[in-house]
C-alpha positions as CSV (number, residue, x, y, z in Angstrom):
1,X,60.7,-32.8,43.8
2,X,59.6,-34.4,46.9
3,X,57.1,-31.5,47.4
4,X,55.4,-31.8,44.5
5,X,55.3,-35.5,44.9
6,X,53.4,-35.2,48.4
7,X,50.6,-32.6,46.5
8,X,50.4,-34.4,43.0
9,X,46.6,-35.1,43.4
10,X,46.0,-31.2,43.0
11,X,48.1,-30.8,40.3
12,X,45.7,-33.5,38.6
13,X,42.5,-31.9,40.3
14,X,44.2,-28.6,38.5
15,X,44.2,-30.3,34.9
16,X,41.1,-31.8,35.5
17,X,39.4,-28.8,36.1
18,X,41.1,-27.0,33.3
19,X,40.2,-30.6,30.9
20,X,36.5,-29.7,31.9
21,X,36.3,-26.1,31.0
22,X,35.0,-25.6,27.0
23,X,33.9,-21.9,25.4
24,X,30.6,-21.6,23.1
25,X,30.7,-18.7,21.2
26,X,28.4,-16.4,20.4
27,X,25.2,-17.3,18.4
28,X,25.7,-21.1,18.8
29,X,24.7,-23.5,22.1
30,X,26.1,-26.8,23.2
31,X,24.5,-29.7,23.4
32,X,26.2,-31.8,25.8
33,X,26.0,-35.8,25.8
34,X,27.3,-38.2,28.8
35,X,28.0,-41.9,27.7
36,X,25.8,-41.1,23.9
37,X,22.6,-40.0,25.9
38,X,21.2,-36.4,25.9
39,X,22.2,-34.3,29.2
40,X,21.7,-30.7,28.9
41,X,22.9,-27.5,26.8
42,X,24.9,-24.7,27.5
43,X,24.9,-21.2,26.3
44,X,27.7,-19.1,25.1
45,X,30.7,-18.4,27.2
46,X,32.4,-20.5,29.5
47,X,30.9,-23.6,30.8
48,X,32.7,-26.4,33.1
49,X,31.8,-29.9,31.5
50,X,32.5,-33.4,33.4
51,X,35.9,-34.0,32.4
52,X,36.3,-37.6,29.9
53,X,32.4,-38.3,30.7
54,X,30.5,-35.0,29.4
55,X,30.9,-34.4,25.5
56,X,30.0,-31.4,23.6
57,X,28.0,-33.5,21.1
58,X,27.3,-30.4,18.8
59,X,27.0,-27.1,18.7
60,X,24.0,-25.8,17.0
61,X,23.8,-22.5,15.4
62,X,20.9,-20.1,16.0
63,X,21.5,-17.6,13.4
64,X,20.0,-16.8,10.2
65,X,21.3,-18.8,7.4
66,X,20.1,-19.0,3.3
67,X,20.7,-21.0,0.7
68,X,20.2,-20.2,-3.2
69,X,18.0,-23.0,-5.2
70,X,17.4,-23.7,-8.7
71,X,15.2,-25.8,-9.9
72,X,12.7,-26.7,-12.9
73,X,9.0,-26.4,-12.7
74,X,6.4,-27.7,-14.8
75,X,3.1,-25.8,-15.7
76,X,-0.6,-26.8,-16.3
77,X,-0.1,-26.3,-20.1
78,X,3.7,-28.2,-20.1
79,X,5.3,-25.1,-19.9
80,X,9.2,-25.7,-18.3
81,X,9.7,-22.8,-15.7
82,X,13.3,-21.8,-14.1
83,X,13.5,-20.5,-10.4
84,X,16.2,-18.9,-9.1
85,X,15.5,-18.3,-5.4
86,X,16.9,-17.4,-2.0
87,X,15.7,-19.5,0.6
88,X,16.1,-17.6,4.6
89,X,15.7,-20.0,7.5
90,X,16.7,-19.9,10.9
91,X,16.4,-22.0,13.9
92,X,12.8,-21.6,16.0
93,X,14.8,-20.4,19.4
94,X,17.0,-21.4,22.1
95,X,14.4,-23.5,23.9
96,X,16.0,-26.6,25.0
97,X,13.4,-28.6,23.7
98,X,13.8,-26.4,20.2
99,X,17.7,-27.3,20.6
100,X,17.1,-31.2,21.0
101,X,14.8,-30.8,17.6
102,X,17.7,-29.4,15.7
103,X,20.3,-31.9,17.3
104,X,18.7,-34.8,16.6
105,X,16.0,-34.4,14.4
106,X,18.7,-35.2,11.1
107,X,22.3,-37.4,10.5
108,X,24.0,-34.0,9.6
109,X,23.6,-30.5,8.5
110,X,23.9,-31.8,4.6
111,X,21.0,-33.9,5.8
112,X,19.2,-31.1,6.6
113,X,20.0,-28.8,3.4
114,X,18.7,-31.6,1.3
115,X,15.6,-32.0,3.3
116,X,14.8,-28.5,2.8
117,X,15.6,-27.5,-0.3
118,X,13.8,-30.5,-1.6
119,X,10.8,-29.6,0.5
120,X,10.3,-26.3,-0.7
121,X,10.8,-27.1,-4.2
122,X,8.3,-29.8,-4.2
123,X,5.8,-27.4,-3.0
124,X,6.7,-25.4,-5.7
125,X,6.2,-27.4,-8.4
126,X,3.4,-28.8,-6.9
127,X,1.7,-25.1,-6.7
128,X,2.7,-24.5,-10.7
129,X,1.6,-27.3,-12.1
130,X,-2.3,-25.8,-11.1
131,X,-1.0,-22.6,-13.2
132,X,-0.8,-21.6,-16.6
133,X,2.6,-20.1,-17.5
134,X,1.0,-16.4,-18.4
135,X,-0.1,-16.2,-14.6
136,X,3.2,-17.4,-13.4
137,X,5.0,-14.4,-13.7
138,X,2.5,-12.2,-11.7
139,X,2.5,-15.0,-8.9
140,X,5.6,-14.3,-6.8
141,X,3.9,-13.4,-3.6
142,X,1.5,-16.0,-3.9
143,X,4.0,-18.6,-4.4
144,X,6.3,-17.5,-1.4
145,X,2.7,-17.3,0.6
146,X,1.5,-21.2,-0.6
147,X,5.3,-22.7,0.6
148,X,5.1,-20.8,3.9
149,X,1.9,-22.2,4.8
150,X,2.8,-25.4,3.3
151,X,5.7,-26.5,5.3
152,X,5.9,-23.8,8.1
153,X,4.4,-26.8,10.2
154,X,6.8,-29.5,9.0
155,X,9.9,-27.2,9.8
156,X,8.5,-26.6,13.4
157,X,8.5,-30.3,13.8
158,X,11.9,-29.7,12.7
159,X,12.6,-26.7,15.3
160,X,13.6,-24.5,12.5
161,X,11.6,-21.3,11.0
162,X,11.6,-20.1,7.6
163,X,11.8,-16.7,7.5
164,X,11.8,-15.6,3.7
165,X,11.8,-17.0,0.4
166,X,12.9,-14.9,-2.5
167,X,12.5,-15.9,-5.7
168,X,15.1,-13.6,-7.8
169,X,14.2,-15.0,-11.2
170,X,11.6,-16.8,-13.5
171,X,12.6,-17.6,-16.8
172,X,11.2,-20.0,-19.6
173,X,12.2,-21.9,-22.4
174,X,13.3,-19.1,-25.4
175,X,10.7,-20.8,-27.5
176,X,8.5,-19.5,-25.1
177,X,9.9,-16.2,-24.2
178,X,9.9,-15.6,-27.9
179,X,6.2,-15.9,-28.2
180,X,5.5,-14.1,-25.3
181,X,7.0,-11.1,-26.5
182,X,5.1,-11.4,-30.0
183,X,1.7,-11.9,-28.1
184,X,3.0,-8.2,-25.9
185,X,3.9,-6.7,-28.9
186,X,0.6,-7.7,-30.7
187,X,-1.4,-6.4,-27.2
188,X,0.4,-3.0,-27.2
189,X,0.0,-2.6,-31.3
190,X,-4.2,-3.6,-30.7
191,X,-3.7,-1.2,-27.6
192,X,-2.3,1.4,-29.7
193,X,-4.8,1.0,-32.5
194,X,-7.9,1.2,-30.1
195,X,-6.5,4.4,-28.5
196,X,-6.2,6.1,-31.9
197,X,-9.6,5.2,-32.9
198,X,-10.6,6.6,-30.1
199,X,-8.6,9.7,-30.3
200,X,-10.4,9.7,-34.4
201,X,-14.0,9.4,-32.5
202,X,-13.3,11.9,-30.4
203,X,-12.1,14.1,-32.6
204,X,-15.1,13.8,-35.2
205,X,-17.4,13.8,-32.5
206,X,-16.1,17.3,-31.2
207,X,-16.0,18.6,-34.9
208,X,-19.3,17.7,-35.2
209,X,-20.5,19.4,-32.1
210,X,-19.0,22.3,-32.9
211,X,-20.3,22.4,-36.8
212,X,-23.8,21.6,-35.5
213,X,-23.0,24.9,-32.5
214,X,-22.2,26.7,-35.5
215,X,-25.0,26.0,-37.6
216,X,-27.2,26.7,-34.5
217,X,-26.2,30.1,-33.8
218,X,-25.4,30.6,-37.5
219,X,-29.3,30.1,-37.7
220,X,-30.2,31.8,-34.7
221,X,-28.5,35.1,-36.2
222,X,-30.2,34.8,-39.1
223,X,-33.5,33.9,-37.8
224,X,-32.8,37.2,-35.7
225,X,-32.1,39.1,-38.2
226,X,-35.0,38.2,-40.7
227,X,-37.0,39.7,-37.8
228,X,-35.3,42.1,-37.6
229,X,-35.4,43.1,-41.4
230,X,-39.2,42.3,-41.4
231,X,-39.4,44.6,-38.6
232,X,-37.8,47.4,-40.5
233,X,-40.1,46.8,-43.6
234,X,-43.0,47.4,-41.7
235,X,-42.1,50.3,-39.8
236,X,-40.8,51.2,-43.1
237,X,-44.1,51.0,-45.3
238,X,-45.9,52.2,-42.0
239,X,-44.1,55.7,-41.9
240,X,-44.4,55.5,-45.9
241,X,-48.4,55.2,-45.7
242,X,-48.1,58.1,-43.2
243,X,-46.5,60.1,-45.8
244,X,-48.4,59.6,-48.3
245,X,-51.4,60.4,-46.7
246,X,-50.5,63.4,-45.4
247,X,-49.2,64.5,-48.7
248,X,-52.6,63.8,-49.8
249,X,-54.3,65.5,-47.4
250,X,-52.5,68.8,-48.4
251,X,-52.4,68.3,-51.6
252,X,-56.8,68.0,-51.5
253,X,-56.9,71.1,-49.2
254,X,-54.8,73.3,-52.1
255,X,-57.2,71.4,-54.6
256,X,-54.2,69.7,-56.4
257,X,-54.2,66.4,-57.9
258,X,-52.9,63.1,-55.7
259,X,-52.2,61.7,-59.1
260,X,-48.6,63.4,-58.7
261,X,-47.8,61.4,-55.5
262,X,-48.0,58.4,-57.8
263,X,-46.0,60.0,-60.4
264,X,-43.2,60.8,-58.2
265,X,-43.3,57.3,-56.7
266,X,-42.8,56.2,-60.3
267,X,-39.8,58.4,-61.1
268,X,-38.2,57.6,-57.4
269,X,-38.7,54.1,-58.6
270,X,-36.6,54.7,-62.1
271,X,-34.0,56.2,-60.1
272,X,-33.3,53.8,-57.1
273,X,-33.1,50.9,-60.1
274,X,-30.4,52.9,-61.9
275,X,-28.6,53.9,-58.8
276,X,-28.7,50.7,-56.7
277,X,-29.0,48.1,-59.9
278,X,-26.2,45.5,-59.6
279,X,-26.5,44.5,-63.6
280,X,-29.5,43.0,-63.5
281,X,-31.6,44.4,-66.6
282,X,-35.2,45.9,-66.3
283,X,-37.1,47.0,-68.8
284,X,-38.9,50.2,-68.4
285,X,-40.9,52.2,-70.9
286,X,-40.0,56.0,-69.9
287,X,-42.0,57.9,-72.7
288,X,-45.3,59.5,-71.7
289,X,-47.1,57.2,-73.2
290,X,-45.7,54.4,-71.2
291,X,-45.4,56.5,-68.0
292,X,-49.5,57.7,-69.1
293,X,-50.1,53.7,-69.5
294,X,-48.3,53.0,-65.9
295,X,-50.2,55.8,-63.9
296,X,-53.4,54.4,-65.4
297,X,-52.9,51.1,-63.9
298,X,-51.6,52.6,-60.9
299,X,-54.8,53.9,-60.6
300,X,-57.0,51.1,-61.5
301,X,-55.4,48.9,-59.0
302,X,-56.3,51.3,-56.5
303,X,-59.8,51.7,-57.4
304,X,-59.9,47.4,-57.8
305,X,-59.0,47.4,-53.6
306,X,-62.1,48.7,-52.2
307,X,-64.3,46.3,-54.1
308,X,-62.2,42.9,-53.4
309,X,-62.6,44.1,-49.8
310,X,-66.4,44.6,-50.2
């Protein structure tokens, strides 16, 4: 007892030392206050403060923190909208100056929340109401795009950062919703009908072509082969004149009558109508008299041709 009564100064030097010796952990720093006033901050791990004088007046967070929202919005055409969003935020850096922002800047971190949440939603509503509720649902990047440049200046002031806003879900009024989906369904059934009246167009259109290609080449064959037949006629009555005049011929040089070549042209004739005739009746007189009567105009139409052509 008397020895520790000669050295009690070190035990209090001992529990002074070990009063003035505080922990930060990881992801936060201290901000450290003597007498009320602003001092300095410290960073994680161990730090010796001055004991009873130096106060660890918060300790401020630099991770990434979020928040959910929900809120009402109003459109250009007074159409209530729903957000459901998730609001990422995060504090600037561990810059002492950035750390004195965050300390002080608000009473408490409620303070804070409220301040920011009602931020961004303002901006919100303030960026709907200059949109009509069909363009709302296509506007989710735009929207996150409009707050960030918004207030990214007003939360530096604040020493804080927003990183991300995700908005998870825009709804409307069922009213609303109801009518939306008949004005879909009414797009996708006038969608539907103007693809199948196209589908019809096309498909008369290629019917048509192809009934005019037909008719084309149908009339390209025929016109080939009406030349073709007229072709054969001639060479046809052009090997018969032949014929017939070398019959004649012969039949002057044994001094017999041409007369016969007409006859037999007149009996070939009977007999390529009976053989060939498809039921169609012809009238033909086959006694001499008639067949006398026939040659005889036979042979006045042949005498007739060399005076028309005089």
């Amino acid at each position: 007892m008397p020895y520790l009564a000669n050295y009690w100064y070190i035990i209090v030097i001992v529990l002074l030392i070990f009063a003035g010796l505080k922990t930060i952990n990881q992801g936060y720093v201290g901000v450290i206050t003597m007498f009320g006033k602003y001092r300095r901050v410290i960073r994680p791990g161990l730090n010796f403060l001055i004991p009873f004088i130096e106060q660890i007046s918060r300790r401020v967070s630099v991770q990434n923190r979020s928040v959910e929202m929900e809120f009402q919005a109003v459109t250009a055409d007074q159409a209530n909208v729903y957000f459901k969003s998730m609001l990422l935020y995060a504090v600037q850096n561990d810059n002492e100056e950035t750390i004195k922002k965050v300390a002080f800047k608000f009473l408490s971190e409620r303070d804070l929340m409220q301040a920011l949440t009602r931020t961004i939603e303002g901006t919100i509503r303030s960026f709907v109401a200059t949109k009509r509720q069909a363009e709302i649902l296509g506007l989710r990047k735009e929207i996150v795009e409009y707050v960030k440049e918004q207030i990214d200046h007003l939360l530096e002031d604040w020493g804080y950062h927003l990183l991300d806003l995700q908005i998870n879900d825009i709804t409307f009024d069922k009213v609303i919703l109801d009518s939306m989906s008949k004005v879909v369904a009414s797009n996708n059934l006038k969608a539907a009908a103007e693809n199948e009246g196209q589908a019809l167009l096309i498909t008369k259109t290629k019917a048509a072509e192809a009934e005019g290609n037909a008719i084309k080449i149908a009339a390209e064959a025929e016109r080939q082969a009406a030349q073709l037949r007229g072709q054969g006629v001639a060479l046809f009555r052009e090997e018969v004149a032949k014929g017939m005049s070398q019959a004649a011929e012969q039949m002057k040089q044994a001094n017999l009558d041409t007369n016969v070549i007409l006859f037999s042209m007149w009996t070939e004739a009977i007999k390529n109508f009976a053989e060939v005739g498809k039921g169609n009746v012809i009238f033909l007189d086959g006694s001499s008299e008639g067949m006398q009567k026939t040659m005889n105009q036979i042979m006045g139409m042949l005498q007739m041709k060399p005076i028309s052509d005089r």
